[in-house]
NULO-279009 format. One record per residue (C-alpha): residue in one letter; x, y, z. Coordinates in steps of 0.2 Angstrom, whole numbers, padded with zeros to 4 digits, always signed. Example, Ala and Ser with C-alpha at 12.3 -4.5 7.8 and 13.67 -1.06 7.14 Angstrom:
2
A+0062-0022+0039
S+0068-0005+0036
//
This chain:
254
X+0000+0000+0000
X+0007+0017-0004
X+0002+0031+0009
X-0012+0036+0000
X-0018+0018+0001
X-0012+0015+0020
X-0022+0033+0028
X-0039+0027+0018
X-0036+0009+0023
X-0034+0017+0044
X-0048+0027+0042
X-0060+0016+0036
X-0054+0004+0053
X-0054+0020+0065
X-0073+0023+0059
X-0077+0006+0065
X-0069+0003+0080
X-0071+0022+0088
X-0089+0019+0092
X-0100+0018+0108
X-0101+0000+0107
X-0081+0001+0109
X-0084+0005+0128
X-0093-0012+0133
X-0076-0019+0131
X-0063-0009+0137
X-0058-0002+0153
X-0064+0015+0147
X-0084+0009+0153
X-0076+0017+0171
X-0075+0035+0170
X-0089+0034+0159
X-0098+0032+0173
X-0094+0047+0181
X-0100+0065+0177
X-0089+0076+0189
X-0074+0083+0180
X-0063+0077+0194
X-0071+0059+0196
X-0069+0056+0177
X-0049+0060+0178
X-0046+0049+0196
X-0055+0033+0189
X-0046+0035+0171
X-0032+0037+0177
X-0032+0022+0190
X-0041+0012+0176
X-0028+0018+0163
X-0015+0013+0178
X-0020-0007+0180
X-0024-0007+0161
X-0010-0025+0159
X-0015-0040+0156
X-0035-0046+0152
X-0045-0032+0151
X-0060-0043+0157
X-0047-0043+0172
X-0044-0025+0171
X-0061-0020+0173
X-0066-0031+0185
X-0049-0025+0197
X-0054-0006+0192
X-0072-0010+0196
X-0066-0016+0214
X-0052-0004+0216
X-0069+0008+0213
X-0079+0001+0227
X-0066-0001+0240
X-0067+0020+0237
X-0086+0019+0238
X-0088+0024+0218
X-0084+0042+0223
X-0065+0043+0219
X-0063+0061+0220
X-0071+0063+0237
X-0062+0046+0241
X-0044+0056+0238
X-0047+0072+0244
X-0055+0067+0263
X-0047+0051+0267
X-0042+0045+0283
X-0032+0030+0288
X-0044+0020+0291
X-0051+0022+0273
X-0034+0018+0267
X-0036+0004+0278
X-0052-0001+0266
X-0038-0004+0251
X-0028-0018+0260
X-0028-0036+0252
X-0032-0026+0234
X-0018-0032+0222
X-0019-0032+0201
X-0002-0043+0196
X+0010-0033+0205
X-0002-0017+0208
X-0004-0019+0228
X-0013-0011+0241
X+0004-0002+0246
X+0003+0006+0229
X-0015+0012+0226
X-0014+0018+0245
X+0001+0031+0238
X-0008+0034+0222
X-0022+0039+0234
X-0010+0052+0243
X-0001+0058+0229
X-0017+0061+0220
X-0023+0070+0234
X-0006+0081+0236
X-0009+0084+0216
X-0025+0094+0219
X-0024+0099+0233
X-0006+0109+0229
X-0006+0107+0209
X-0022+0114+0204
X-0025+0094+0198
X-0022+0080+0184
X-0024+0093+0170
X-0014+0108+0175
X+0000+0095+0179
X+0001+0088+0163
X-0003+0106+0154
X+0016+0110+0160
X+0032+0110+0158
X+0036+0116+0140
X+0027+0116+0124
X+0035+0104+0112
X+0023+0095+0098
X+0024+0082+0110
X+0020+0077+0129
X+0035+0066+0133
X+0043+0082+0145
X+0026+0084+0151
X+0024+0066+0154
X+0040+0066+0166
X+0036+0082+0174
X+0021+0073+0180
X+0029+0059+0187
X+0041+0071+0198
X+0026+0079+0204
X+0017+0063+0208
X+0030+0057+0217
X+0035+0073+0228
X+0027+0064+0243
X+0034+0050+0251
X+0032+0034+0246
X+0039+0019+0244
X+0052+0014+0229
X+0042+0000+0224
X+0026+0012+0216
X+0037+0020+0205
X+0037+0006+0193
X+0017+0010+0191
X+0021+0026+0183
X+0029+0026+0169
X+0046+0040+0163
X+0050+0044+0144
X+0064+0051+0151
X+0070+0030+0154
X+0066+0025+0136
X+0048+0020+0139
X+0033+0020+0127
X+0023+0024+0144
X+0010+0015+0135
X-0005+0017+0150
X-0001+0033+0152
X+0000+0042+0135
X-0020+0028+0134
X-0025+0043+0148
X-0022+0055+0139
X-0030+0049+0124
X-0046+0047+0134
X-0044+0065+0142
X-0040+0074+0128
X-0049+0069+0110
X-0065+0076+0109
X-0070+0070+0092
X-0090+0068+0095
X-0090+0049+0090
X-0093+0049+0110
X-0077+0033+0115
X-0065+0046+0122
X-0069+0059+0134
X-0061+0073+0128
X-0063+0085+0143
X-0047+0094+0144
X-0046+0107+0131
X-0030+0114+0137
X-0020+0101+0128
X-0022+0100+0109
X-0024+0082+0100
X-0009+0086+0089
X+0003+0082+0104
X-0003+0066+0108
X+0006+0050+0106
X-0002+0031+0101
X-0003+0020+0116
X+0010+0007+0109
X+0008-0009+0115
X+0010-0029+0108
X-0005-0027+0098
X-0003-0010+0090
X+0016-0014+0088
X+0015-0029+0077
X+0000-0020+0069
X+0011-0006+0065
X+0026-0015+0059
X+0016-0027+0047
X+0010-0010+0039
X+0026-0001+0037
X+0024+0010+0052
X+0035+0004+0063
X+0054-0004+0061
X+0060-0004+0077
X+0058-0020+0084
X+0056-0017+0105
X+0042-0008+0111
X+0051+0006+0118
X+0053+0026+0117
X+0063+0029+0102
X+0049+0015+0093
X+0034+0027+0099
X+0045+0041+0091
X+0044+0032+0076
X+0027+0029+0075
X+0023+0045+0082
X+0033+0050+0066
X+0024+0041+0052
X+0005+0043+0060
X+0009+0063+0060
X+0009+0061+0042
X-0007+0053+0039
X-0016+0066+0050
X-0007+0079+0060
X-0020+0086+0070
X-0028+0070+0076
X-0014+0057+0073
X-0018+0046+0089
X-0034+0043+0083
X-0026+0029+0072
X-0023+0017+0088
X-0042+0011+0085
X-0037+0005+0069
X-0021-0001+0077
X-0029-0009+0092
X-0042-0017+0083
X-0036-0023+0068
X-0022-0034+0082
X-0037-0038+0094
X-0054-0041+0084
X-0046-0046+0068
X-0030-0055+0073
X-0021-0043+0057
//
């Protein structure tokens, strides 16, 4: 396929898979179900967070991870006490435990109660036409408190050569605001154009079978690539193309 073909080909792919009926499936369903600006970050981000492995899995630890905070995760964050943190003991995704979500509880709580929340935090720190720096600036804010060295695998750092995969998946669901009603879209202070594709297993070998990708490990400089080439199929929305990716290696086996 020559370019011309490859954008027509992913277009027709994001029209089918970025539908409503895309949610039934996927760990987005959970801050769907909020309506509170601040409710619909806290559970995306926590559900973009556990988002390895199953997603039956995924959903179903995000779903309890959401209970154990009495479906009111912004509340949840900003008036715990111990004992409430108490109420997150014996949680655990693979190697996501109760240690961690307790400090993603405080350091979510230090973010707005100091930060002016998720969306200022990423809106910092710089301006390039991508949100690698602002990734990494994140992460040293969510980590300002004290915390145990064990969480920080959780969060992901461009900065140390990762695709931060769940991560830039967050973003996506914050950011696009496309009307087809599958991502959020309620930050409008970040522009689509600076958003990268979540790369994973499936959207990897999905890319590298179309000529999108070389690089062989599922890393930084590999998102860069991709980042690259899905630029010049559509600069203003370019991420929009990890439907197509995502569900051509999922539903179709491509």
């Amino acid at each position: 396929m020559n370019q011309s073909e490859l954008k027509e080909f992913l277009d027709e792919k994001v029209d089918l898979y970025n539908r409503p009926v895309f949610i039934d499936s996927d760990p987005i369903q959970i801050p769907h179900r909020f309506s509170v600006k601040e409710d619909i970050e806290i559970a995306g981000f926590l559900a973009a967070t556990l988002a390895w492995g199953n997603r039956k899995m995924i959903i179903n630890s995000t779903n309890k991870l959401m209970n154990l905070m009495g479906n009111a995760p912004y509340d949840f964050v900003m008036s715990h006490s111990e004992n409430d943190l108490e109420k997150l003991e014996g949680f655990v995704h693979r190697t996501f435990n109760a240690t961690d979500a307790q400090t993603f509880v405080i350091a979510l709580k230090n973010i707005y109660q100091n930060h002016h929340g998720l969306e200022n935090v990423f809106s910092q720190n710089g301006q390039t036409d991508r949100l690698q720096n602002n990734i990494h600036h994140f992460r040293n804010v969510f980590f300002e408190i004290e915390h145990k060295a064990r969480t920080q695998k959780h969060v992901s750092d461009p900065m140390k050569n990762s695709a931060a995969k769940r991560i830039n998946m967050f973003l996506r669901w914050m950011v696009r605001d496309d009307g087809r009603g599958v991502d959020l879209g309620i930050w409008k202070s970040i522009p689509t154009s600076r958003l990268s594709c979540p790369l994973d297993v499936h959207s990897g070998n999905v890319a590298r079978k179309l000529g999108l990708l070389t690089r062989k490990q599922n890393d930084f400089a590999a998102l860069e690539e991709l980042d690259t080439n899905l630029r010049k199929l559509n600069a203003i929305d370019p991420v929009k193309y990890d439907f197509a990716l995502f569900g051509l290696g999922v539903f179709e086996g491509f």
